[in-house]
C-alpha positions in Angstrom: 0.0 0.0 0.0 3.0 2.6 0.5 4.0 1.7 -2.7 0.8 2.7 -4.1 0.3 5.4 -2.4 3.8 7.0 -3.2 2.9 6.0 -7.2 -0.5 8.1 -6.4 1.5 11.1 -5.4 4.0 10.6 -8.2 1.3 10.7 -10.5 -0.6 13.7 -9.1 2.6 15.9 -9.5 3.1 15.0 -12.7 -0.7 16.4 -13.5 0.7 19.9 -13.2 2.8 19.5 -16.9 0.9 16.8 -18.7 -2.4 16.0 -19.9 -2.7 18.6 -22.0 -6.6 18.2 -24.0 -8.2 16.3 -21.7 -10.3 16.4 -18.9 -9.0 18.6 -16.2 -9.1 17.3 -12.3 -11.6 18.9 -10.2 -11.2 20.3 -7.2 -12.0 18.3 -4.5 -12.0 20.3 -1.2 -10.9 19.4 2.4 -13.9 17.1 4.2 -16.6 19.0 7.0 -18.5 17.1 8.7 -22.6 17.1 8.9 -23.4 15.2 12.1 -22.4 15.1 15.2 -21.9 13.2 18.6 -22.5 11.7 20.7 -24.3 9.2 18.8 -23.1 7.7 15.5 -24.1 8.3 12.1 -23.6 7.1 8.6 -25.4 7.3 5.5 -28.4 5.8 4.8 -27.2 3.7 2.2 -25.0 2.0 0.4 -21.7 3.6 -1.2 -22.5 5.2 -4.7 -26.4 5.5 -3.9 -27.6 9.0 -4.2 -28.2 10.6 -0.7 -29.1 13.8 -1.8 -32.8 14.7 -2.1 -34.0 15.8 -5.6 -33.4 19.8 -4.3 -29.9 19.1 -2.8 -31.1 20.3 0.3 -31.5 17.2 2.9 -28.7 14.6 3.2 -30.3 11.0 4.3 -28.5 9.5 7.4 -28.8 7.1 10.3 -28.2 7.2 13.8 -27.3 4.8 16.1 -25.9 4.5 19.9 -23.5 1.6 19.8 -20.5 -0.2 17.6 -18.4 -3.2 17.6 -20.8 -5.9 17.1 -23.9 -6.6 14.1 -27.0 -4.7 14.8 -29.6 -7.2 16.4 -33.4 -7.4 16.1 -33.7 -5.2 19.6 -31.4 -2.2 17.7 -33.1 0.5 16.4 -31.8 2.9 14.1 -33.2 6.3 13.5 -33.8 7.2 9.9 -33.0 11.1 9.8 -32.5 13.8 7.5 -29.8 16.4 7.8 -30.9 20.3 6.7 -27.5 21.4 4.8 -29.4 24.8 4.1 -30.3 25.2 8.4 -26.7 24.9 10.2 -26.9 20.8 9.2 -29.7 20.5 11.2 -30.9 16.9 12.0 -34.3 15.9 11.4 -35.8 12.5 12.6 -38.4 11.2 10.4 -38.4 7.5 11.0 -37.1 4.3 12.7 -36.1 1.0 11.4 -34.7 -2.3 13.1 -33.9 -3.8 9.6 -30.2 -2.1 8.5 -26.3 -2.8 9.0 -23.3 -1.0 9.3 -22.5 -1.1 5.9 -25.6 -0.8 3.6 -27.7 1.1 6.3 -31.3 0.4 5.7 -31.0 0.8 1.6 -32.8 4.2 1.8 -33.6 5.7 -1.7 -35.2 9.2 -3.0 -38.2 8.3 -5.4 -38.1 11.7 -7.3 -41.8 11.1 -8.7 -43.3 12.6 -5.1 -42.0 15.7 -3.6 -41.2 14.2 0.0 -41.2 10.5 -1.0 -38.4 8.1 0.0 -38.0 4.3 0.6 -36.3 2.6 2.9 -35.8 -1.2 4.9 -37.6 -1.9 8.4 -39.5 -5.0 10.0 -43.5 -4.7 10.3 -45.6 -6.8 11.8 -42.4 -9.6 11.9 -41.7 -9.6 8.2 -38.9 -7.5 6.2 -41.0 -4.6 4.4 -39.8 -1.8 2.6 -41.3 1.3 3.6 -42.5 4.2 1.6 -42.6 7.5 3.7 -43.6 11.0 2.4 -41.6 12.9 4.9 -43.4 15.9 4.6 -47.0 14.9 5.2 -45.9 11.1 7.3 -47.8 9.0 4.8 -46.2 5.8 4.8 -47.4 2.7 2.1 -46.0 -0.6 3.2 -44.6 -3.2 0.4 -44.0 -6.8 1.7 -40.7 -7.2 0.1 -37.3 -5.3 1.5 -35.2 -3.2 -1.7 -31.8 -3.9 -2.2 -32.0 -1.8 -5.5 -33.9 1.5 -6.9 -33.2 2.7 -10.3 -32.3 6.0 -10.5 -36.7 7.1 -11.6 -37.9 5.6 -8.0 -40.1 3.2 -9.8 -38.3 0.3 -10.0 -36.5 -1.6 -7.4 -34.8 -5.4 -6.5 -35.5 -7.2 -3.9 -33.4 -10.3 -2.4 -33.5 -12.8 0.2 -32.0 -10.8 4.0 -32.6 -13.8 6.2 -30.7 -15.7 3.7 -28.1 -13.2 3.6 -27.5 -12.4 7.9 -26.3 -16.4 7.5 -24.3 -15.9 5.0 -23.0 -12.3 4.9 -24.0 -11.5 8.8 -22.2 -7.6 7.7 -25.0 -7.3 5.0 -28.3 -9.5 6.1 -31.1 -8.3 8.6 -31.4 -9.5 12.4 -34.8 -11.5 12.7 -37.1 -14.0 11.6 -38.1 -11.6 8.5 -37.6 -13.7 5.5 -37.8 -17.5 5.1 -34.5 -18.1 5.1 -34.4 -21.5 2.9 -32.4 -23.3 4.7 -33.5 -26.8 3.5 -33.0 -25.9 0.1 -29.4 -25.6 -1.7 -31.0 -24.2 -5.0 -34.1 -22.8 -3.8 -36.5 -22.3 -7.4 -39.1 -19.9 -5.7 -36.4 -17.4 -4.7 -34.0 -15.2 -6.0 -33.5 -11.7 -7.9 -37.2 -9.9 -7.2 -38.4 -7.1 -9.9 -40.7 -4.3 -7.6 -42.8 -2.0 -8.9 -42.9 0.8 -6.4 -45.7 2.8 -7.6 -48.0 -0.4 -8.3 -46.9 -3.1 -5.7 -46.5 -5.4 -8.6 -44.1 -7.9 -8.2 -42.3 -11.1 -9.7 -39.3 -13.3 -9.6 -37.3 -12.8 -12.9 -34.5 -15.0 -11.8 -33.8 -18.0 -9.4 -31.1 -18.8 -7.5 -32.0 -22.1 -9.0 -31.4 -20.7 -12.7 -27.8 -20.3 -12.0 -26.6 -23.6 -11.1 -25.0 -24.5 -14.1 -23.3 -21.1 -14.2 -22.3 -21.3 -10.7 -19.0 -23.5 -8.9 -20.2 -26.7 -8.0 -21.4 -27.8 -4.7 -19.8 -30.7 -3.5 -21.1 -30.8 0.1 -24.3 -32.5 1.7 -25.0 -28.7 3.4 -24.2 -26.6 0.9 -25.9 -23.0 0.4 -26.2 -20.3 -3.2 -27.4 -17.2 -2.5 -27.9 -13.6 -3.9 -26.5 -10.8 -3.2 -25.0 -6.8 -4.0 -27.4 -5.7 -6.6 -27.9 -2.6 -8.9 -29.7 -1.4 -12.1 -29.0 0.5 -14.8 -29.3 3.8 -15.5 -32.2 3.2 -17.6 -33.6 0.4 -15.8 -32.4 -2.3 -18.7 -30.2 -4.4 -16.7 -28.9 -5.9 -13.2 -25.9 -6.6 -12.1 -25.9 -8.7 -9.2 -23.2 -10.9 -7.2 -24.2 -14.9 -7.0 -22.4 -16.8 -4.1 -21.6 -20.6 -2.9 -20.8 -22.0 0.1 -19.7 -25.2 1.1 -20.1 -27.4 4.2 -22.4 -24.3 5.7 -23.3 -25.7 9.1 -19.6 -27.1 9.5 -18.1 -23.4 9.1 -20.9 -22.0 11.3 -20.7 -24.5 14.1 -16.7 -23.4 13.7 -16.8 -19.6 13.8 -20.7 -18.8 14.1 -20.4 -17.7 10.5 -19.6 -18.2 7.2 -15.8 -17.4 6.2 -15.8 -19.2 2.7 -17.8 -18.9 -0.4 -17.4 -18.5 -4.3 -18.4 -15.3 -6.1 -19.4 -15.2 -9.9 -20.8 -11.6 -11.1 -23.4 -12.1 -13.5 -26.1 -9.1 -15.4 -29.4 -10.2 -16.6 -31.8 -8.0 -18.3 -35.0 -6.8 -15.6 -37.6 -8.9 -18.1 -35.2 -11.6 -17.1 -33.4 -12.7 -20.0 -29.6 -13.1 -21.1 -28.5 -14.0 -18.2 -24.7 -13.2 -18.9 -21.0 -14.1 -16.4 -18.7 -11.1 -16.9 -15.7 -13.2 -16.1 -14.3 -16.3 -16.3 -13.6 -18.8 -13.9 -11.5 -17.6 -10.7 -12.1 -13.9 -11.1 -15.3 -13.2 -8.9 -16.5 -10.1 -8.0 -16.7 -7.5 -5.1 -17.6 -4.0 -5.7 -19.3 -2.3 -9.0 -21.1 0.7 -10.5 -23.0 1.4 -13.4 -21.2 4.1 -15.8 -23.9 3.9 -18.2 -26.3 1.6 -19.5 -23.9 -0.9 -21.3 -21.0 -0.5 -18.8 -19.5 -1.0 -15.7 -16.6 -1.3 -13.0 -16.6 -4.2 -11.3 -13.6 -5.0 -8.8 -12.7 -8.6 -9.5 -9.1 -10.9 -9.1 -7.7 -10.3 -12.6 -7.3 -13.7 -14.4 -8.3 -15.7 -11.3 -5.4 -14.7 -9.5 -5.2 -13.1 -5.7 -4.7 -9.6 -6.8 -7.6 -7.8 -7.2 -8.1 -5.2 -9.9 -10.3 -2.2 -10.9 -12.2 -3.1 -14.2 -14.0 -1.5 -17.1 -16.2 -3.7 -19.4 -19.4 -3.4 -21.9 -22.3 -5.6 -21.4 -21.9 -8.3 -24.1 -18.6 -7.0 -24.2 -16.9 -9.4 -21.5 -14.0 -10.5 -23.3 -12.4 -7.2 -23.6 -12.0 -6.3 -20.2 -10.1 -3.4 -19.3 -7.6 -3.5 -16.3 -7.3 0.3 -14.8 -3.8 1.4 -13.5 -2.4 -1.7 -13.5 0.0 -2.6 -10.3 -1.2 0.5 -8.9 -4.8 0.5 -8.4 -5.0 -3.5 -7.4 -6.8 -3.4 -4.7 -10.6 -4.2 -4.2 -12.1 -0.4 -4.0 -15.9 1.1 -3.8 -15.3 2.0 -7.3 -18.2 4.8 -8.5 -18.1 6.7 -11.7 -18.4 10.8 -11.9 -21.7 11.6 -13.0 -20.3 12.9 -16.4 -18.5 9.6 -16.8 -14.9 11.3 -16.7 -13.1 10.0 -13.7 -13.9 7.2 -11.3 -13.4 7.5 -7.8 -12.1 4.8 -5.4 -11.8 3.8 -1.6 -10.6 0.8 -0.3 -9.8 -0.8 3.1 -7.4 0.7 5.5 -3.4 -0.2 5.3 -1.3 -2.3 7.9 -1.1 1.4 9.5 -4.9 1.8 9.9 -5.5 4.4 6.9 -8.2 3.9 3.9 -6.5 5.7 0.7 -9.4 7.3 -1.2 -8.1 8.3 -5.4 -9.5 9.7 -7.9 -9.2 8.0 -11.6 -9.3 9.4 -15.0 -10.5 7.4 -17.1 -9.4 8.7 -20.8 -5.8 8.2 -19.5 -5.6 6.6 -16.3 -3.8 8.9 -14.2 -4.6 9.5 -10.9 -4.9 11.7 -7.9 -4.7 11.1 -4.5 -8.5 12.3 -2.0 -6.6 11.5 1.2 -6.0 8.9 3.6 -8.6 8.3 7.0 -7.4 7.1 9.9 -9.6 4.1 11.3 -9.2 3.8 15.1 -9.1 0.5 16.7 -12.8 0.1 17.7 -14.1 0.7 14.2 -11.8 -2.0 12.6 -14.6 -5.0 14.2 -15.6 -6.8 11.2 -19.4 -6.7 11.4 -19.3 -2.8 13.0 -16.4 -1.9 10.4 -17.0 1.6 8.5 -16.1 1.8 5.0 -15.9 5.4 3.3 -18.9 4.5 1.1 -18.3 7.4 -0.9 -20.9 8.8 -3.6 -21.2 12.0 -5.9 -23.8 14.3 -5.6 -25.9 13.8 -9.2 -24.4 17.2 -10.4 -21.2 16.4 -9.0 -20.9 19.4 -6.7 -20.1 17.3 -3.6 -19.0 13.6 -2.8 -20.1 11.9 0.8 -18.5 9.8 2.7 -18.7 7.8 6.1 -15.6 8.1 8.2 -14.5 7.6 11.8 -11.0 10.0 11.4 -12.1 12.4 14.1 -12.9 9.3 16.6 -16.3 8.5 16.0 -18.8 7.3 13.1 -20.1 10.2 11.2 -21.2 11.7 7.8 -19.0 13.9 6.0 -19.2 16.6 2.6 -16.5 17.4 0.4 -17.2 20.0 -2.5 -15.8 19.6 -5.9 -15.2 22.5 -8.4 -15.1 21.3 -11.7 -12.9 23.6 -14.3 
């Protein structure tokens, strides 16, 4: 990581006398923060999700009282907005018991209300996503939990949590929410949900089942597959989604109380359902991802099956030309997220054998780079389940990037504003 790090700052001197006709840097200013103690906060979210409302003028958050352990069904979370035009005032508007430390309780702007935004909770003992009008507290109650919106609010995914908090404690829901399958290996009624927000419509456009034959074997008598990370297109075309394996499930939870081991292969599939498509080969699996536009994306993955990772660029149907960014100096699994104009790509990853994240900036015509800092993470915040990740995202005009960080010595949501020249 030093060496990568002093490459960065190689790279960003150089900027100064070279690059001449293309896309200048932006200025990215120094971080401020937008809550306060002494409880926690973090975004609402997952990283590169929109927390902006349509105006700019609220910033969707949590707020929580404790760390270093997974949220349990007894924890509740206060869903809150913060006022960035009234001194960042902080604005309750809800509570949920369905969230994590690391995608929050998926809360989404739908732009077609004035007011109206979605978000994760547990009614009446089953996960629910809940749609709340802020401004006048009507609330509509849909029985599936979103792990997706596309960016119009009328579309969302929906996947299996109770599944998930066995698999992926960091990313599931506490509770007995969600039939969690556990008798089934391939389960055929359950997978990749399509939601209609606005009619309640919904139906299963992809099985966990479907995928088996696309998927690593499972060798095991108590094996599990399961679906996770999700996101849709720009223009609501196409998914791309994580698939997972695990073998000898109750032998690694009766070992460690979770799982440690499983396969990953990143697939898309189009929202009707059809061409269901790998975007690697064997070995390369898949962590973090964002859409750039409609036909491509950055996926983090281990180039050629190997145990480095890399950042990737690649074109739906376009697989086989995968291109590796900043080789030997970007390989490192980051929260990768495009610019909204599609220039640069911004990237955070996990923090060094001295306890700091390095955050850089990408461009993408010519890969150089630019260093956005390096963030402390103190001792407390490094427990696996409680962990916080910078989760960074752009503002949709790209006048300011968020982030979660714990720097100052506790959780909380920060701004940074970016000039563009």
């Amino acid at each position: 990581m030093k060496k990568a790090c002093f490459l960065i700052a190689a790279l960003s001197l150089l900027l100064s006398c070279c690059g001449e006709g293309l896309p200048p840097f932006p200025e990215v200013g120094e971080p401020y923060a937008i809550t306060r103690g002494p409880q926690d906060h973090l975004l609402a979210s997952y990283f590169g999700i929109n927390a902006w409302s349509p105006d700019g003028r609220y910033m969707a958050v949590l707020e929580t009282d404790f760390t270093g352990r997974l949220p349990e069904v007894t924890d509740t979370a206060v869903v809150a907005l913060v006022d960035l035009s009234d001194s960042c005032r902080f604005i309750p508007i809800s509570k949920t018991v369905s969230w994590n430390f690391q995608e929050a309780a998926m809360f989404h702007w739908l732009p077609w209300e004035d007011g109206l935004c979605v978000f994760n909770d547990m009614r009446e003992g089953k996960f629910v996503s809940v749609l709340l009008n802020w401004k006048s507290g009507e609330e509509r109650i849909l029985p599936r939990p979103v792990s997706a919106v596309d960016p119009s609010g009328e579309w969302a995914l929906s996947i299996n949590y109770a599944r998930l908090r066995l698999c992926r404690p960091d990313y599931g829901y506490a509770g007995d929410g969600q039939d969690a399958l556990l008798g089934e290996v391939w389960p055929e009624d359950d997978g990749l949900w399509l939601l209609n927000l606005k009619s309640g419509e919904e139906r299963l456009i992809l099985s966990v089942a479907q995928t088996r034959d696309m998927m690593p074997e499972i060798t095991s008598e108590d094996g599990l597959a399961y679906f996770c990370h999700t996101i849709i297109s720009p223009d609501a075309s196409k998914v791309f989604f994580l698939a997972r394996t695990v073998q000898n499930f109750r032998a690694q939870m009766a070992a460690k109380g979770f799982v440690y081991q499983w396969d990953t292969v990143s697939f898309t599939i189009h929202t009707d359902g059809t061409d269901l498509r790998r975007c690697f080969p064997d070995g390369w699996k898949g962590s973090h991802f964002n859409w750039k536009d409609s036909e491509t994306l950055a996926v983090t993955a281990r180039w050629g099956g190997g145990q480095s990772w890399a950042h990737t660029v690649f074109k739906v149907g376009e697989e086989d030309k995968v291109r590796h960014l900043a080789p030997g100096i970007m390989d490192w699994d980051g929260h990768c997220v495009f610019s909204p104009n599609g220039q640069f790509l911004s990237s955070e990853g996990y923090w060094n054998k001295d306890g700091y994240r390095s955050w850089v900036l990408l461009r993408l015509e010519d890969e150089a780079l630019v260093s956005l800092g390096s963030f402390l993470v103190p001792e407390k915040y490094k427990e696996q389940y409680s962990r916080c990740d910078l989760h960074a995202r752009w503002r949709p005009d790209g006048k300011q990037m968020a982030f979660n960080s714990v720097h100052e010595g506790s959780r909380q949501v920060y701004l940074r504003d970016v000039k563009w020249k």
